[in-house]
N, C-alpha and C positions, 0 to 999 in steps of 0.2 A: 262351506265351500273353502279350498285351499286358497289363500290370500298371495299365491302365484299370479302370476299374468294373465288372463285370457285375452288371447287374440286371435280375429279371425280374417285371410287372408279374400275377402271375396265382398261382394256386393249383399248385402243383407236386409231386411223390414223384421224389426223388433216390435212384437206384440205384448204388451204386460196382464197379465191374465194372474188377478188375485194379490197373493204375496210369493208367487213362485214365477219366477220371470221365463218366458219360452219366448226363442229365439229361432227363429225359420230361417234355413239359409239357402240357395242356389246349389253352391260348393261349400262345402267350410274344412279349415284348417285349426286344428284345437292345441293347441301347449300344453293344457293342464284347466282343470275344472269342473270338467263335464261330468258328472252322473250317468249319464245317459246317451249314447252318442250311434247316432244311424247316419246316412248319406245326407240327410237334409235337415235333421232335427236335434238339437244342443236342449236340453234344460237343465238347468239349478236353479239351487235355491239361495233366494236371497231377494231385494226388495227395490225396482228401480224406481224413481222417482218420475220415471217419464217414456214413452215409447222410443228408442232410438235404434240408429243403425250404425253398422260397423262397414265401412267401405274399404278400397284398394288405391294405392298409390297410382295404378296404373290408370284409371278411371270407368266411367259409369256412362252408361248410355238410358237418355230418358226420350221422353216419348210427349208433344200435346198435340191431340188432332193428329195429322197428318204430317206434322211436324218432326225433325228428329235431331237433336242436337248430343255435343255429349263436354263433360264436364271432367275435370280431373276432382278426385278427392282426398281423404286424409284419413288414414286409420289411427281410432281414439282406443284406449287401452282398459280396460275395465279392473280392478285390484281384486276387488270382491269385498272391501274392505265397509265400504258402504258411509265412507269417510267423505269420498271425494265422487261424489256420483255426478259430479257436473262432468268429466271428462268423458263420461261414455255418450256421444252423440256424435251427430252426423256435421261434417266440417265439404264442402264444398266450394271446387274455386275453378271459372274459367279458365278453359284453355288458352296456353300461351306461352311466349317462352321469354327466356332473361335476356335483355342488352350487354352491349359491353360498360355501359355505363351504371351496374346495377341497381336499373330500372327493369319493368316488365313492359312488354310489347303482347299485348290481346291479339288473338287468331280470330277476324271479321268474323271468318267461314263457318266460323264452330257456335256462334252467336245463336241463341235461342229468340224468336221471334217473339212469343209471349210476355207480356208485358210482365206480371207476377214471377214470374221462373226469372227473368232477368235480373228484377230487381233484387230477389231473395240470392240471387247466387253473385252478384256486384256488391254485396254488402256484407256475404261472407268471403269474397274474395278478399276486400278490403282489409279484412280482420287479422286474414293468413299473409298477404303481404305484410302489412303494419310489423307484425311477428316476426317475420321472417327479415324485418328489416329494408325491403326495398325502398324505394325514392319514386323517381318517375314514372309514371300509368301511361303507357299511348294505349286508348281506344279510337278502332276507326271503323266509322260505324256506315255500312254502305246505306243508300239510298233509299231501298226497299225496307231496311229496317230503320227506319226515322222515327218510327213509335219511341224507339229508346232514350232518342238526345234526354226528352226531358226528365226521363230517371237517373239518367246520368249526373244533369246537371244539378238534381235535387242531392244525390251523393256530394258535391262537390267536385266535380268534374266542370273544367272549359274549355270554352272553342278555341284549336289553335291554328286551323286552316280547313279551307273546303274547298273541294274541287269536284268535275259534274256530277261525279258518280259517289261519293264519299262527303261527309266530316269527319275529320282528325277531332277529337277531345282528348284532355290532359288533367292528369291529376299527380300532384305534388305531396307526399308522404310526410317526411322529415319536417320538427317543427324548426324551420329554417328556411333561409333566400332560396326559392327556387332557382335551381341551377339549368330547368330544360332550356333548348335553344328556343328561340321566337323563333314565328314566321318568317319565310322569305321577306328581305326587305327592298328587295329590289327588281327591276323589269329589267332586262337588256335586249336594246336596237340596236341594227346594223344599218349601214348605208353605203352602197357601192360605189366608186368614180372607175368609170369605163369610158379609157378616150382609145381611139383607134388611130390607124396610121396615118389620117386625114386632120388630127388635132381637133377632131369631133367628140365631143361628151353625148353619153345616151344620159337622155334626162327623159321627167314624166309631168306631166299633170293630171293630179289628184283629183279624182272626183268628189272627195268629202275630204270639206276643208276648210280651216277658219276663212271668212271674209276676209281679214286684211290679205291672207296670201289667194287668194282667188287671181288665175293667172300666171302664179310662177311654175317657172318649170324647173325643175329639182332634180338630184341625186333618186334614185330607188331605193327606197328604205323599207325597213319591216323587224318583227321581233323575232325572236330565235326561240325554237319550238327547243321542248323537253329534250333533254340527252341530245342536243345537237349543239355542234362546235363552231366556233363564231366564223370562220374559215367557210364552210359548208354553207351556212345560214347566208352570209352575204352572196355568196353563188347560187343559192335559191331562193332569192328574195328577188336576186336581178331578172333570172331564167322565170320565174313567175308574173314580174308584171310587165316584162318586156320581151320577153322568147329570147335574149340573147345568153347564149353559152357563154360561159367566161372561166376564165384560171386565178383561183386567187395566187396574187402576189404580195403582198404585205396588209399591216394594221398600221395608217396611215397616223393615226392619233385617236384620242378617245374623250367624250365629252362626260361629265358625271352633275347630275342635277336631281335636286330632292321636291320633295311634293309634288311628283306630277302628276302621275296618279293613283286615286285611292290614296295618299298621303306614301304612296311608295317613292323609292330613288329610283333612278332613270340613268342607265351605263348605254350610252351609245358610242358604237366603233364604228370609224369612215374607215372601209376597205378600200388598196389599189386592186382591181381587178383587170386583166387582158381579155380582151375580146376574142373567142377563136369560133365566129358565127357573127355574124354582117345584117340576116333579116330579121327587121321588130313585129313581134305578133304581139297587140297590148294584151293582157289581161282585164276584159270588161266590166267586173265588178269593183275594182278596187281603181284603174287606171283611166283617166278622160282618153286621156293621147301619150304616146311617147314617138323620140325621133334621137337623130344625132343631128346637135348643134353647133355650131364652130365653137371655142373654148373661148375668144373674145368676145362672142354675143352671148354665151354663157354668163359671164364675170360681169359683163355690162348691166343687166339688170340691176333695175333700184335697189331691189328687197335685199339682193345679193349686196352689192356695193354697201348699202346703208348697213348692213346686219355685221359688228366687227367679226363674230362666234364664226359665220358663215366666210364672211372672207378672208379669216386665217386657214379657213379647213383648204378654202380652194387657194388659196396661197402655197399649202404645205404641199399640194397635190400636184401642182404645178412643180415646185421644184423636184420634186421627188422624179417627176417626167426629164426635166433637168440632170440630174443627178447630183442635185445642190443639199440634199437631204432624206436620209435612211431611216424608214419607218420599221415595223416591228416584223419577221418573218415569223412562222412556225414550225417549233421543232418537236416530236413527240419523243419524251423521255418514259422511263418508269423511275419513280422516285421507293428505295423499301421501305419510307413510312407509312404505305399503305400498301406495295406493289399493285399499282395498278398507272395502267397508260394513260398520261397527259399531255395537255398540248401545251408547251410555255413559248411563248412569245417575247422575242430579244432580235434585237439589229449586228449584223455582223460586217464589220467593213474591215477596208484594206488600212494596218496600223501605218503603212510608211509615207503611204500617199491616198490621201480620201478623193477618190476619183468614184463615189457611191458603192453600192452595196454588193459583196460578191455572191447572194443567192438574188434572186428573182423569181423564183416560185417556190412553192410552199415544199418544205423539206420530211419527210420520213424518215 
């Protein structure tokens, strides 16, 4: 055989029959070698050491049961030389595509259910990144397919986060400090102060709630869902568990505390909010009662008076009503380190005479 290259551009099953190697192919594309050459069928002579296949950069579609996943592959180069006969074989690697941090990101979608296919094509992926150099592995492995975690983690894969429908798994390449980021480390809560033109506070009481606070009546509070802005969140946190419309106007201050829960940190923001709606409809699963309160029987309470955290908040709110002190407004910029819209939070007041804040509602 010519000690040229043969290569074939297509998906192929290598059968070895004797000492003359026959090679079946779907399509096939020949350079040089062939003896023999019809639409489907290549032979020469020569002597492989093992059944293999010659696949397409483009990839391969396979089949278990009912099943149908597909796989990217790698075309290995045959010499004819019979020197190097490790290279003619079948090389296989999940779909998925590079970070910018390069790293690779696994396509769930494309994820084969079979537990055997999975693990034979996760350990030759492993092989073709390692090669090719990558760093960081996100697999995220839905729900339905949970069979996999533990082959995963038997490769050397860990958990880096789970949420209801998914685990996040990670794996670290380079023999070196992993550089991926950790999990979220933090929760962030909102709390509203809505006093109206009467110097009435909407406040609530909780219906699941420590014993010591059993009885007080509070600010509305709550966490801020995914992709939602702390502006927003404090405005449906209130309209949630007390039917009152409201306009954000500033981020009065912010509290920051670690191990609360899950050994997470804990970012909460008192929102000034304006009331533009008067009737309280509670929210029954989360709320006992809510009302408006006078702002001195407000403050009066023990828990309030006793708690210093608590009667700086409502100190600063108070002035703020005052105009003895300017909390953080919101402005959406685009910054081109990323160009994308955000919200940054800053106070803007008058430089000649601080007579309070020259915005009062939330700026675009």
């Amino acid at each position: 055989m010519d000690s040229k290259l043969f290569d074939a551009k297509s998906v192929c099953v290598a059968n070895l029959i004797g000492s003359k190697g026959l090679l079946s192919f779907s399509s096939c594309n020949y350079k040089a070698g062939c003896l023999r050459v019809s639409p489907f069928i290549c032979s020469y002579k020569g002597t492989l050491p093992e059944a293999a296949c010659l696949s397409t950069a483009k990839g391969a579609n396979g089949s278990v049961g009912q099943e149908t996943y597909e796989v990217k592959t790698y075309s290995y180069r045959y010499d004819g030389s019979n020197t190097n006969p490790g290279l003619f074989r079948e090389k296989r690697v999940l779909d998925a595509f590079d970070d910018e941090y390069g790293g690779v990101v696994v396509n769930p979608e494309k994820l084969p259910f079979e537990t055997n296919v999975f693990a034979s094509i996760l350990r030759s992926s492993l092989s073709i990144w390692r090669t090719e150099g990558k760093k960081g592995i996100w697999l995220k492995l839905p729900v339905e397919k949970c069979d996999l975690v533990p082959i995963a983690i038997r490769e050397g894969f860990q958990y880096h986060h789970a949420e209801k429908g998914y685990v996040m798994m990670t794996y670290w390449i380079p023999n070196e400090p992993c550089m991926l980021p950790a999990n979220a480390s933090h929760q962030v809560g909102v709390g509203g102060f809505v006093m109206n033109d009467k110097n009435e506070v909407l406040v609530v009481q909780e219906k699941h709630c420590a014993p010591e606070l059993a009885g007080l009546w509070k600010l509305p509070t709550g966490f801020i869902l995914e992709s939602e802005e702390i502006f927003t969140g404090a405005v449906r946190e209130v309209k949630e568990e007390t039917g009152i419309d409201t306009e954000f106007l500033e981020v009065i201050a912010f509290r920051h505390a670690h191990n609360v829960a899950f050994e997470k940190s804990d970012l909460f923001f008192i929102c000034m909010l304006r009331p533009v709606s008067s009737e309280i409809k509670t929210d029954d699963l989360e709320v006992q009662a809510a009302k408006w309160m006078a702002l001195t029987e407000f403050v009066e309470q023990p828990l309030i008076k006793g708690d210093n955290m608590f009667k700086k908040i409502i100190d600063m709110c108070i002035a703020r009503t005052r105009k003895r002190y300017c909390g953080l407004s919101v402005h959406k910029v685009v910054s081109k380190f990323d160009n994308r819209l955000s919200s940054l939070y800053f106070n803007v007041v008058d430089d000649q005479r601080f007579d309070g804040c020259l915005h009062d509602s939330c700026s675009t």
